[in-house]
C-alpha positions in Angstrom: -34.2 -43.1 49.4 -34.6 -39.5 48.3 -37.8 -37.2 48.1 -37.4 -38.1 44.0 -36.8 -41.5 44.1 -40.0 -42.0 45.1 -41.6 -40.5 42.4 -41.3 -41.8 39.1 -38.1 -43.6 39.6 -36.4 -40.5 40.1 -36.6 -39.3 36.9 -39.0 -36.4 37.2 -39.6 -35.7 33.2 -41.7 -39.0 33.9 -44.6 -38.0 36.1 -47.0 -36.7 33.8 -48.5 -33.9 36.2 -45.0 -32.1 34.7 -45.0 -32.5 31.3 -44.5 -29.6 28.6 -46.3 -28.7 25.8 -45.3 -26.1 23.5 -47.9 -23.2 22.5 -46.3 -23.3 18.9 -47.3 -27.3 18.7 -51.2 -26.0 19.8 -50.9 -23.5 16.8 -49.8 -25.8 14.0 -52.5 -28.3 15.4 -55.4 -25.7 14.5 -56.7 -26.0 11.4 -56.7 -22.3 10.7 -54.1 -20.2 12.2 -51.8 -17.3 10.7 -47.7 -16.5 10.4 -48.7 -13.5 12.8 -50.0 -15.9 15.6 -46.8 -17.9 15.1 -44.6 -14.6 14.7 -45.9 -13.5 18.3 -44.7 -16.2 20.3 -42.1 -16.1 22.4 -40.7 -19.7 21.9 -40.8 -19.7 17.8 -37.1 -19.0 17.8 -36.7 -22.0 20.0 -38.8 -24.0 18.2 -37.2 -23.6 14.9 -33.7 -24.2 16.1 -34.7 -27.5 17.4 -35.8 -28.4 13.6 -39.6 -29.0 14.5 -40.6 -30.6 11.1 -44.2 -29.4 11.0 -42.8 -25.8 11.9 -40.4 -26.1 9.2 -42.6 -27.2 6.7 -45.1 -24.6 7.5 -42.2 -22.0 6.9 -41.0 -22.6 4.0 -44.2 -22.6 1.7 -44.6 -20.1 -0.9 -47.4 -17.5 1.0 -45.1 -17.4 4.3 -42.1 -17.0 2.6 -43.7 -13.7 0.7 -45.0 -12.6 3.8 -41.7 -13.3 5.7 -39.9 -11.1 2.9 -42.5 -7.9 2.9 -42.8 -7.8 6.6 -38.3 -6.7 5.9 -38.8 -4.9 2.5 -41.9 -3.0 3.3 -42.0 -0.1 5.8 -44.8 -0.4 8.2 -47.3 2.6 8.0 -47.9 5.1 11.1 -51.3 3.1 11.4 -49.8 -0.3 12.3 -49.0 -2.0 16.0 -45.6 -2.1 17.3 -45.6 -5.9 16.7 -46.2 -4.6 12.7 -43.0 -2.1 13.2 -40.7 -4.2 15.3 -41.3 -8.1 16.1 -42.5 -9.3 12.9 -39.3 -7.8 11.1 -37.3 -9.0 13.6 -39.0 -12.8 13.8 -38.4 -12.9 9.9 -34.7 -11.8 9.7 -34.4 -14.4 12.5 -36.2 -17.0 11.0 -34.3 -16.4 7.2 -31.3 -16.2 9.2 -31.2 -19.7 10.9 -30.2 -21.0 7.6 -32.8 -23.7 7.1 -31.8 -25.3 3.8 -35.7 -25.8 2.5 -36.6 -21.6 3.4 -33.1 -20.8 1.7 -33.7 -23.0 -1.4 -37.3 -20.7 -2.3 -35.5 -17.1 -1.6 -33.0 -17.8 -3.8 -33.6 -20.8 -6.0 -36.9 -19.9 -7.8 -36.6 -19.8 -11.4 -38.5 -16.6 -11.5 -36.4 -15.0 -8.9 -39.8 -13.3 -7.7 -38.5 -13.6 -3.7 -35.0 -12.0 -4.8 -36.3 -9.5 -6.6 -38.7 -9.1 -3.4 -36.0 -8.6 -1.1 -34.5 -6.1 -3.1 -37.6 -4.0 -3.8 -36.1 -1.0 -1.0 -32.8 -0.6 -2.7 -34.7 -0.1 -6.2 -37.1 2.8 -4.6 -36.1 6.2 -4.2 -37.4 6.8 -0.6 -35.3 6.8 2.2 -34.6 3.3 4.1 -35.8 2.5 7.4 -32.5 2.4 9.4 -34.0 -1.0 11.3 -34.8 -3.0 7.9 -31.8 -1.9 6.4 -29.9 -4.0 9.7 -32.2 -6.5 9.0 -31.6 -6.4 5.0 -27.9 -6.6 5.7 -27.7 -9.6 8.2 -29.7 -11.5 5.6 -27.5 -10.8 2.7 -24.2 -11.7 4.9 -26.4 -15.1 5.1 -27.4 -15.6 1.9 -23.7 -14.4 0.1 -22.3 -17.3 2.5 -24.5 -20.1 2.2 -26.1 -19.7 -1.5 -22.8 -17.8 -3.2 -23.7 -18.9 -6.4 -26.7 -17.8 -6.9 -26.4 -14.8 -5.1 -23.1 -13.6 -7.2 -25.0 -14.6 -10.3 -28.0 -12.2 -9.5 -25.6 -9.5 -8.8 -23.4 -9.5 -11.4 -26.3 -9.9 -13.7 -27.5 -6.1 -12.3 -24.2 -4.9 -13.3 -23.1 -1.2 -12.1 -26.9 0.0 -13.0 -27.5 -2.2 -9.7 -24.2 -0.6 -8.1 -25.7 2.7 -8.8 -29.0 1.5 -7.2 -27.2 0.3 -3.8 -25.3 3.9 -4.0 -28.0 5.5 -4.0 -28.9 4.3 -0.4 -25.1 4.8 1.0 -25.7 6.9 3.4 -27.3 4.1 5.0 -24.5 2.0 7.2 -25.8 -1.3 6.5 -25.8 -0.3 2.6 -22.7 1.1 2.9 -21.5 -2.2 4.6 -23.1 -4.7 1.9 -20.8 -2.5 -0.8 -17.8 -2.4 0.9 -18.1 -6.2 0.9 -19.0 -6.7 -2.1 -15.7 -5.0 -3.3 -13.7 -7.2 -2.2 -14.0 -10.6 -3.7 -10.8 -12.3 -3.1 -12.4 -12.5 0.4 -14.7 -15.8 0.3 -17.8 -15.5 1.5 -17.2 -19.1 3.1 -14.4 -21.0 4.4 -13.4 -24.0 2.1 -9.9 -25.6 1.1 -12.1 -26.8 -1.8 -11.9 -22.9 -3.0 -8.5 -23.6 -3.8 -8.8 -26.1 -6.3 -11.1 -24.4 -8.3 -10.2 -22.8 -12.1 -10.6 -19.6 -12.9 -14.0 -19.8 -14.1 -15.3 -21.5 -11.3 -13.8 -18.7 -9.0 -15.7 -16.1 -10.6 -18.8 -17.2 -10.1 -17.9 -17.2 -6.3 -17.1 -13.3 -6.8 -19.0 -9.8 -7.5 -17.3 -8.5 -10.5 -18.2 -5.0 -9.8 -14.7 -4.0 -8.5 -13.1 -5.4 -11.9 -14.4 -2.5 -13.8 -12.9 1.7 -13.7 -16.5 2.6 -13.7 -17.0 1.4 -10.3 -14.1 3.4 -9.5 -15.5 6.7 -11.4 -19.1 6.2 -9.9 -18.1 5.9 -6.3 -16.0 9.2 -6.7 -18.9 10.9 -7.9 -21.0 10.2 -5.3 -18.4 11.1 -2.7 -18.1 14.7 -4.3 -21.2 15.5 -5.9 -23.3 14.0 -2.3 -25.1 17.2 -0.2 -25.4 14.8 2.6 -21.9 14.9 5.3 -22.7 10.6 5.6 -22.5 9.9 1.8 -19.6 11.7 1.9 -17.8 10.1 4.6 -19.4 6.4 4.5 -17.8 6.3 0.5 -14.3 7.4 1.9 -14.5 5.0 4.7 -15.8 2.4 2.6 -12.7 3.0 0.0 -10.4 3.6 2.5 -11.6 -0.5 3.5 -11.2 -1.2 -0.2 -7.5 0.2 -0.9 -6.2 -1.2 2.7 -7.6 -4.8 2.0 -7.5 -5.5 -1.4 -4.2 -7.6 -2.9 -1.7 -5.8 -4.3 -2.7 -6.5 -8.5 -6.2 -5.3 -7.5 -7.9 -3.7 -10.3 -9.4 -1.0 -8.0 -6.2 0.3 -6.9 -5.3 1.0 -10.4 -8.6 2.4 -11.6 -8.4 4.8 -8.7 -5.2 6.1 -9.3 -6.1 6.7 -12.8 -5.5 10.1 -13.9 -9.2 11.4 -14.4 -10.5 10.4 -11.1 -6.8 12.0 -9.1 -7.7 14.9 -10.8 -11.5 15.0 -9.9 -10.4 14.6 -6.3 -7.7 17.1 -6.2 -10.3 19.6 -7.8 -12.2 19.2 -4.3 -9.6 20.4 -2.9 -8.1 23.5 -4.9 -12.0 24.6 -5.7 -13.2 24.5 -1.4 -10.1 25.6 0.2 -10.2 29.1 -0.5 -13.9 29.4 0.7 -14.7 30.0 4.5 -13.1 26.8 6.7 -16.5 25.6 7.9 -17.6 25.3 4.2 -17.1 22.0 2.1 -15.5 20.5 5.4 -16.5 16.6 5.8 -15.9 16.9 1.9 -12.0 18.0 2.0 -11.0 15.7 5.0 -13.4 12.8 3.1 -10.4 13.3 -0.5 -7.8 14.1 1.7 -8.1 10.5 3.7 -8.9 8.7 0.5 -5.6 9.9 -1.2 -3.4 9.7 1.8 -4.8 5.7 1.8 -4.3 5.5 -1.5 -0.6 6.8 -1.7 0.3 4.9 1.1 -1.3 1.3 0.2 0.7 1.8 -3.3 3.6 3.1 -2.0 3.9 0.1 0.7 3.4 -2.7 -2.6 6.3 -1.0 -4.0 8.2 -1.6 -1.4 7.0 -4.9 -0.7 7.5 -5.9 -4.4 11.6 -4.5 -4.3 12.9 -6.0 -0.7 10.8 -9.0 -2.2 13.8 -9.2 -5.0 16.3 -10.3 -3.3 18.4 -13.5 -4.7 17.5 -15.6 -2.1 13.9 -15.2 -2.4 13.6 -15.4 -6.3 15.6 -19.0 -6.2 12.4 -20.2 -5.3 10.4 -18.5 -7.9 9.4 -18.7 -11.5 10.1 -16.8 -14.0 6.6 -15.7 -14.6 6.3 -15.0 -11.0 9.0 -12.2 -11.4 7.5 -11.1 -14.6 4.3 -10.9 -12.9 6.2 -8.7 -10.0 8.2 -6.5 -12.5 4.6 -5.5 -14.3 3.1 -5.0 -11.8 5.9 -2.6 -10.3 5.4 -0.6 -13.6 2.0 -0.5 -13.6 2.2 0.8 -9.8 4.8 3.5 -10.7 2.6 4.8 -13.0 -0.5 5.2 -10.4 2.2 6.9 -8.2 3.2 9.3 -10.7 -0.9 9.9 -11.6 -1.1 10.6 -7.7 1.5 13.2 -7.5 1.0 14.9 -10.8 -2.0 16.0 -9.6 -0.8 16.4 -6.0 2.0 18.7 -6.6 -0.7 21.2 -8.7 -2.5 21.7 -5.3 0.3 22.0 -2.7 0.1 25.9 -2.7 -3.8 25.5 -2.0 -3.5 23.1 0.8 -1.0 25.3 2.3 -3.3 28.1 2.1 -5.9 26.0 4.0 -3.7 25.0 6.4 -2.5 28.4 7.5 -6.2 29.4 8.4 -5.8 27.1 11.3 -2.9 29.7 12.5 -5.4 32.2 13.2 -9.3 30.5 13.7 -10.0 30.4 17.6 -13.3 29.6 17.1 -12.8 25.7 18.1 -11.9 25.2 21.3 -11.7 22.1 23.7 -12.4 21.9 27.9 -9.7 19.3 28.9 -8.4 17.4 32.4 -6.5 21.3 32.6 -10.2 22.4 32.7 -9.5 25.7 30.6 -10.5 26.0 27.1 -7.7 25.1 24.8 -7.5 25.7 20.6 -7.7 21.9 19.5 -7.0 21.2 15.7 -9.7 20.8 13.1 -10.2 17.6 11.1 -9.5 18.9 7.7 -5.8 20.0 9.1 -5.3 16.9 10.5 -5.9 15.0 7.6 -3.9 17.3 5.2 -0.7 16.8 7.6 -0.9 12.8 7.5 -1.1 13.3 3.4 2.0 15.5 3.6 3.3 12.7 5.9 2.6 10.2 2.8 4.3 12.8 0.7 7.5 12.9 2.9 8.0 9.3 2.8 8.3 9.4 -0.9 11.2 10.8 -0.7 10.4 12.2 -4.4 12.8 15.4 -4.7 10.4 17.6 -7.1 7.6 17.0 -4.4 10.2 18.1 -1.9 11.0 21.5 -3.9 6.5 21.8 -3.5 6.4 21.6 -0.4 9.5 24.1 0.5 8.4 26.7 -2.2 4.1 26.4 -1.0 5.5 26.9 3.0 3.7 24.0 3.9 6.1 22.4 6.7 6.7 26.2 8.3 2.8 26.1 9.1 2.8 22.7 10.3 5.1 23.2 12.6 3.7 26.3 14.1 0.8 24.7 14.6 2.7 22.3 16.2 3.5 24.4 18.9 -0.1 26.2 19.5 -1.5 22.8 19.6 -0.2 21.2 22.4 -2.9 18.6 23.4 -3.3 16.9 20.1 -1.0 13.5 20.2 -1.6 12.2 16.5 -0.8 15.4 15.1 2.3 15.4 17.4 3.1 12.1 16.0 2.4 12.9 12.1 4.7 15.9 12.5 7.1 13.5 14.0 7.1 11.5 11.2 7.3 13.8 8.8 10.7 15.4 10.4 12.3 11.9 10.8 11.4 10.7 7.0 13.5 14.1 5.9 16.3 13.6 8.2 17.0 10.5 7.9 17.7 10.6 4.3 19.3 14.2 4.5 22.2 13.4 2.2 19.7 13.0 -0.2 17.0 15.6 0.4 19.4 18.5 1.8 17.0 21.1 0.2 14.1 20.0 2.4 16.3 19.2 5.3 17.7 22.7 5.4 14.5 24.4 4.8 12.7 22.2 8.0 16.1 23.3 10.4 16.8 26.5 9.4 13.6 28.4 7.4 10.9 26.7 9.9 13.8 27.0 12.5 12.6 23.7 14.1 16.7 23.3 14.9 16.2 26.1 17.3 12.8 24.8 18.5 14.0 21.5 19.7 16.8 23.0 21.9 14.5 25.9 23.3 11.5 23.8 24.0 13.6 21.2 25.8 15.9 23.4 27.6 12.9 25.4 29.2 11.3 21.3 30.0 14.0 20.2 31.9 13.2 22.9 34.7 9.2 21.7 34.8 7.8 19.0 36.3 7.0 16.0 33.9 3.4 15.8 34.9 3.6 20.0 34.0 5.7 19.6 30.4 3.8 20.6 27.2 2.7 17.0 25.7 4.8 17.1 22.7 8.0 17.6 24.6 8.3 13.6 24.3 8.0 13.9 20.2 11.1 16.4 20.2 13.3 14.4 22.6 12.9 11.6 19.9 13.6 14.4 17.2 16.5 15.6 19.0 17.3 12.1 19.4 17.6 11.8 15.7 19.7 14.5 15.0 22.1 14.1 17.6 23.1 10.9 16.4 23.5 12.2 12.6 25.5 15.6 14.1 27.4 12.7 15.6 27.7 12.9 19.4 27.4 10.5 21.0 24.9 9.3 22.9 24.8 9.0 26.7 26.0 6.0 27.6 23.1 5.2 30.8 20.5 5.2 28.1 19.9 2.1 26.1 19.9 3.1 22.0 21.2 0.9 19.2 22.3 3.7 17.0 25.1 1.0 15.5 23.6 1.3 12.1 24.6 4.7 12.2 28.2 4.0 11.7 30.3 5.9 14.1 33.9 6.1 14.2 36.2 8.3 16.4 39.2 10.4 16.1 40.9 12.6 18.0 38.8 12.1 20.6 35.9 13.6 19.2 33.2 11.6 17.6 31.7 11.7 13.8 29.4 9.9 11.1 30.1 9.0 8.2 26.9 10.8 7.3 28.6 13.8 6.8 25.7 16.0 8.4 28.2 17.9 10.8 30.4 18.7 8.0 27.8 20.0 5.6 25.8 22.2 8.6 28.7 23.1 10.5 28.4 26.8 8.6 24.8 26.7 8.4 23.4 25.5 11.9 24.9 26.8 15.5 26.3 23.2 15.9 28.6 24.2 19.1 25.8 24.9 20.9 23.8 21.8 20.0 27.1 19.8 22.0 26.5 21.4 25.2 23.1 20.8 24.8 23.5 17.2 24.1 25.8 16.9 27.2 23.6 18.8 29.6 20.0 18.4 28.9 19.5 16.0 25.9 21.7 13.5 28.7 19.2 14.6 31.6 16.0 14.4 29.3 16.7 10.9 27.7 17.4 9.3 31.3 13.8 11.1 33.0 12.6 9.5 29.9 13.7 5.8 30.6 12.9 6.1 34.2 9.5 7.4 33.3 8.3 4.1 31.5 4.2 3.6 31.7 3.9 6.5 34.3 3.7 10.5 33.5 4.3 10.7 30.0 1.3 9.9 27.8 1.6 11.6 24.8 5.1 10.7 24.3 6.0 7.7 21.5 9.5 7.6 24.0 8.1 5.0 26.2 10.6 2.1 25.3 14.0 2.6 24.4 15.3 -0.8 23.4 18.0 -2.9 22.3 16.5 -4.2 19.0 15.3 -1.4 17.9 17.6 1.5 16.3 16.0 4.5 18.7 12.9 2.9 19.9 9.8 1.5 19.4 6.0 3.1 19.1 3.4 2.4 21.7 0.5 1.0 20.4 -1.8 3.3 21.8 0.4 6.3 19.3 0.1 4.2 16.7 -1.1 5.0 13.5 -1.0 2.2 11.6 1.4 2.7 8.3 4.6 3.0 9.3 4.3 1.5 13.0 7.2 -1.3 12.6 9.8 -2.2 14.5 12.7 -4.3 12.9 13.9 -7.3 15.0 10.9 -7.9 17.5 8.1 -9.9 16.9 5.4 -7.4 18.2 1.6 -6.7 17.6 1.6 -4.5 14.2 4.0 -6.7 12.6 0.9 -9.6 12.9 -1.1 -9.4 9.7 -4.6 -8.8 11.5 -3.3 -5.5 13.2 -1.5 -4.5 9.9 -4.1 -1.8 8.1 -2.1 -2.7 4.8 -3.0 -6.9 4.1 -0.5 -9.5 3.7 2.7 -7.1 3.3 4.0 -6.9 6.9 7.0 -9.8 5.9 8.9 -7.0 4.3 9.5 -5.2 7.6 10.9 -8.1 9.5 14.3 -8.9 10.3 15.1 -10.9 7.4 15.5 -7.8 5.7 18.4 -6.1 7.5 21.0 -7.4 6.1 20.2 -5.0 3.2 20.1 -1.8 4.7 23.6 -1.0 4.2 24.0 -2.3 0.8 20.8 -0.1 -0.1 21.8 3.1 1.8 26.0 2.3 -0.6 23.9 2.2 -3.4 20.9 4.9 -3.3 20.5 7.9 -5.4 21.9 11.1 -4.8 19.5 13.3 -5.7 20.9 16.8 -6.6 18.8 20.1 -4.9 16.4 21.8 -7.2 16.7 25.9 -7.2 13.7 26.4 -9.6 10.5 28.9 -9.5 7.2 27.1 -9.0 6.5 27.4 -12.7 9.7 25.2 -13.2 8.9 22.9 -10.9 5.3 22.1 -11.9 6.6 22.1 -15.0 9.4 19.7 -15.0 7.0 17.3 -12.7 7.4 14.7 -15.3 11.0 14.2 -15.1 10.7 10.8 -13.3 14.8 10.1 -12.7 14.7 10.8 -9.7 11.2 8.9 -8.3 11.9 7.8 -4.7 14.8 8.5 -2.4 15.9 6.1 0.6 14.5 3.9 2.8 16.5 3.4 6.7 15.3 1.2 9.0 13.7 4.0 11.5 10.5 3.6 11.7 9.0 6.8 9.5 11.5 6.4 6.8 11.2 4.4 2.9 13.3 1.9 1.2 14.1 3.5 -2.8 12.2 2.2 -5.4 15.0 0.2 -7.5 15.9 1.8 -10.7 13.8 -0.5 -13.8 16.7 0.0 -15.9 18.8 -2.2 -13.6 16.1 -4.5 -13.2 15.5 -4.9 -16.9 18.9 -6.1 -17.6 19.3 -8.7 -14.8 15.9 -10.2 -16.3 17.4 -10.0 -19.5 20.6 -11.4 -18.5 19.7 -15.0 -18.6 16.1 -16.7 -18.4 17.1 -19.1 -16.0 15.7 -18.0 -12.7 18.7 -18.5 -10.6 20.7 -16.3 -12.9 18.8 -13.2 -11.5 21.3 -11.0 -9.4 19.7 -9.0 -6.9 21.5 -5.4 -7.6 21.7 -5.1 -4.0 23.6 -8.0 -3.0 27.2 -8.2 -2.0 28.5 -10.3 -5.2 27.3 -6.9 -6.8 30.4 -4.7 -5.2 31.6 -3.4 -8.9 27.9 -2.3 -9.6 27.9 1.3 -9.6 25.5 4.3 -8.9 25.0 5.1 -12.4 24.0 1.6 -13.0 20.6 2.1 -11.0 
């Protein structure tokens, strides 16, 4: 028999020399006590998850609840204890917070709405909020948006945007910008519930904030991002609608309210007013505009996308009419905010330009790296401007195109891209940006030529690898893996061929020999053969673009860090992006099934399906049947001028990963929905039955 079988039975919770009692229970059983002797002990918590019914009961009368909801709305003075500053708040938020359905039922359900109006009393002051109450004021909200949705959505639709206003007024708060950003997006339930599904309309929107449903909301959060004197306003309202545009569905209101041509112009104002003034001056303000429309342009520019590879035959057999009704307006409507965006855009390329080339020659910020010397790194504004020029590039618009060669734009980028050697996501933007131009060259010779031969980035690739072969890897300029994937590029579209050790699907590419020698049917060796030193480019892609490409697969996850040429695969037409490089947009890789192809890594919501393999089989046809946009010799008068001339709106999409799909022509669109109502009539413009379909005809 054992030491506690002897006592008790062997249960020990029945000898009564060790029995509990709980100080709470010695509280409740006096006939005076206060919320603050409760509010001090260490075992309330405890005491009200277990449900104790004279605790609970206590709680959730009138005079405790009051005092439960100052003690988070009102500031303690400098007078009080720390238990007045700290644990009380805390105990309260906690106590709200456990989601006891009685305490819930008096915050929100009284007729008055005295508690409500109560918890909001900070956000209707003026005065600064405490940063600890407004955690607190946030956590309770999350609670009380999720379990009393209703009532909650009611109140805050009922405020309007005067109560928008109110909550802005507070944004440089985190936990008020949070509550807003939230609040923006109500297709997101509050609550998980199939129910949700089955409801009407009506019923839906009482389950949602309208504030995002209106342009005002739209107008009022851009004046407070450019009229704010404070560097947080300014940045939580561009992170907040850089949230907004990345989440929201693709017929969100919001989207189209902020593409509107009032508020583009407000924020490219920012720009063109700040960037001739001193480069420290107006800063967080110009990178906070310069985010939002790069967001904007992209999230847009992805749902056009989405809404054309999306129109394929197969797909709309399973659809409604009304469904691809729904999908053609909203393509117009979207074409529209595109136009909006770069209207306004192409007024302030010069100025950007101008801003950008003071990076050249500021030295003032500098860097200590692992080389432990002092190296130039790049400023944010910069940064920021070059991933919008990126946004611009994928476009593929031509009069955007003749902007950016006239304004000099890509000659600075790429000298910065050699005096800024330690900056990987600049690397990779630049990147980008080179690949989106040459992979549609046939179409955007103007810009390709200017990028080779005026910003002599042709010359750059051979020179900077030639001199990399000799180093070290651990001792190579970081960047030297971005221009092996450049020259990559280029010497598949000049048409040698590849080495044969290294493993690159360049099939799509079309290749054909004859006499021995190997050619595209690009036709980029015939049109540069006069214009670029192509001769030497072959010896250069037989000695050192051969050596450089095999260090490069026999390198794989050891000395090169900065480089995106860390996998060359089969499945992927030069290779795929780390995910450490990655940006987020266009980080895609046809064929595999990795991580930004899953919807919770994608920055962009529920689009990722148009970037998987189900889609090849319409490269070719779209590549036969894209637009040949002819090169534009005109002043920049002209070419501001003529911005309106949208026949030419987006050039072609390939499969790489930087590069855009065209926008299909509405013209062509109109007259298969016209053809015939029935839905299995519609002929997708781009299928093979359509061989006799000619250029003209999109």
């Amino acid at each position: 028999m054992s030491v506690l079988d002897s006592f008790g039975g062997g249960n020990v919770w029945s000898l009564g020399e060790l029995e509990f009692t709980s100080s709470i229970n010695d509280i409740l059983e006096k006939d005076n006590f206060t919320l603050d002797e409760l509010l001090r002990e260490p075992e309330l918590l405890q005491e009200v998850k277990s449900k104790n019914e004279k605790l609970i009961e206590f709680l959730s009368s009138d005079d405790v609840i009051k005092q439960l909801l100052k003690y988070i709305s009102v500031e303690a003075s400098n007078d009080d204890d720390d238990y007045r500053k700290y644990k009380y708040p805390y105990m309260s938020c906690e106590i709200i917070c456990f989601e006891i359905p009685s305490v819930l039922d008096k915050v929100v359900d009284t007729q008055d709405e005295r508690y409500l109006k109560l918890l909001f009393e900070p956000i209707l002051q003026n005065r600064k909020l405490n940063n600890y109450l407004a955690g607190y004021f946030e956590k309770m909200l999350e609670v009380l948006f999720r379990c009393k949705t209703v009532n909650m959505m009611r109140y805050m639709n009922e405020g309007g945007l005067n109560f928008l206003n109110k909550f802005l007024a507070h944004i440089d708060n985190y936990s008020i910008m949070q509550i807003i950003q939230r609040l923006l997006l109500p297709h997101i339930p509050f609550y998980s519930d199939a129910l949700i599904e089955e409801l009407n309309d009506e019923d839906r929107l009482k389950l949602q904030c309208l504030w995002s449903y209106d342009i005002n909301t739209s107008k009022y959060l851009i004046d407070t991002m450019i009229n704010a004197n404070k560097y947080e306003v300014s940045m939580h309202v561009a992170d907040l609608l850089i949230t907004v545009i990345q989440l929201s569905p693709s017929d969100a209101p919001i989207l189209k309210y902020l593409s509107d041509a009032t508020i583009c112009h407000s924020l490219c104002q920012v720009i063109e007013k700040s960037v001739n003034e001193s480069i420290n001056q107006l800063f967080s303000l110009e990178v906070a505009v310069a985010s939002v429309l790069e967001c904007l342009l992209s999230r847009i520019h992805e749902t056009v996308l989405s809404i054309f590879l999306n129109s394929n035959s197969a797909y709309n057999e399973k659809r409604t009419k009304e469904q691809i009704d729904a999908d053609h307006n909203l393509y117009l409507n979207l074409k529209d905010c595109i136009q909006n965006i770069l209207q306004n855009i192409s007024i302030i390329l010069p100025k950007i330009a101008d801003s950008i080339y003071l990076e050249i020659n500021d030295h003032s910020l500098k860097i200590v790296n692992q080389t432990k010397q002092p190296n130039k790194t790049l400023r944010q504004r910069t940064f920021y401007y070059t991933k919008l020029i990126e946004s611009l590039c994928r476009l593929g618009d031509s009069f955007i195109d003749d902007g950016l060669v006239i304004s000099g734009i890509l000659q600075t980028i790429v000298k910065l891209f050699l005096l800024h050697p330690y900056h990987s996501m600049f690397h990779l933007s630049v990147q980008r940006i080179a690949v989106a131009i040459l992979d549609d060259f046939m179409n955007r010779k103007n810009i390709c030529t200017h990028l080779l031969v005026e910003c002599d980035f042709f010359k750059i690739i051979q020179s900077e690898l030639t001199t990399a072969i000799d180093i070290p890897i651990s001792s190579r300029k970081p960047y030297i893996g971005h221009l092996l994937i450049l020259a990559l590029v280029l010497d598949s579209l000049i048409g040698i061929a590849t080495p044969n050790n290294v493993d690159i699907d360049i099939e799509s590419l079309e290749t054909t020999t004859k006499d021995n020698e190997t050619t595209t049917k690009s036709g980029f060796r015939e049109y540069y053969d006069n214009i670029l030193d192509l001769h030497s480019w072959d010896t250069f892609s037989g000695d050192v673009l051969n050596k450089l490409s095999v260090a490069a697969t026999q390198s794989i996850n050891t000395e090169i860090l900065d480089s995106p040429v860390l996998e060359l695969g089969t499945n992927s037409r030069f290779f795929k992006q780390p995910d450490s490089l990655d940006l987020g947009f266009d980080a895609f890789d046809e064929g595999n099934d990795n991580d930004w192809n899953d919807e919770l890594n994608y920055p962009y919501g529920n689009s990722t399906n148009v970037f998987t393999s189900n889609n090849n089989s319409h490269y070719d046809d779209m590549k036969e049947y894209s637009k040949d946009f002819s090169k534009h010799n005109m002043s920049e008068t002209d070419w501001t001028a003529n911005f309106n001339d949208t026949s030419n709106d987006f050039a072609t999409f390939d499969d790489f990963g930087t590069a855009t799909f065209p926008a299909p022509k509405l013209e062509a669109w109109d007259a298969q929905l016209n053809k015939n109502n029935e839905v299995t009539d519609f002929d997708d413009p781009f299928s093979d039955s359509n061989d006799d379909l000619k250029i003209d005809d999109l």
